[in-house]
C-alpha positions, 0 to 999 in steps of 0.5 A, a space after each residue: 717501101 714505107 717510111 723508116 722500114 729500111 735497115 740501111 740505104 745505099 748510094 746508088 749510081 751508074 757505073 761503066 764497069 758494074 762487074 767491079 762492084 755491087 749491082 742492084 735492081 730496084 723497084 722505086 727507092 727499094 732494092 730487090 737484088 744486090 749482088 756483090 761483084 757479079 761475073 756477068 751483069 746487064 745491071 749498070 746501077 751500082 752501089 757507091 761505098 757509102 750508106 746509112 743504116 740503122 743500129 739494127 745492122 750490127 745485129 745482123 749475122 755475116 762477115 761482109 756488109 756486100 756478100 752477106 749483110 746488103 743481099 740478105 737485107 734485099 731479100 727480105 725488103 729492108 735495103 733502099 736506095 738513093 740514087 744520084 747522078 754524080 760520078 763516083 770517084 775514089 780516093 786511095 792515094 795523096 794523087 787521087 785527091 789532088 786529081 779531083 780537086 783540080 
């Protein structure tokens, strides 16, 4: 993928339950597949919720970023991928921050 041709770059890491998220295939930096909580997966690269993008993604038609926008983005070259090995960890709750805080 060239330099400054993605719409968006996504956080990607590996995940013990893939099927609870959206699963990628990349190529080097960029994704060719993104599938929104898929029933069956042999993918464990995942997209982390957090991304960067472009003004040009609020141009783009869909009501959902992983069902419509990141698959379409795919498709047509323009989503790529940063991957890291840190282990994702979701905060919801008070007790959520206060367990990875320790």
């Amino acid at each position: 993928m060239k330099q400054g041709t993605a719409v968006a770059t996504l956080l990607l890491t590996t995940a013990p339950n893939p099927s609870e998220k959206g699963t990628v295939k990349v190529e080097g930096n960029r994704i060719l597949e993104f599938v929104q909580k898929p029933k069956k997966t042999d993918a464990y690269l995942v997209f982390s919720p957090i991304f960067a993008a472009t003004p040009e993604i609020f141009n783009l038609e869909g009501g959902s970023l992983e069902y419509d926008i990141f698959p379409k983005l795919a498709e047509r070259g323009l989503l790529a991928g940063h991957t890291s090995s840190g282990r994702e960890q979701h905060v919801h709750t008070a007790a959520d921050a206060r367990a990875i805080s320790r």
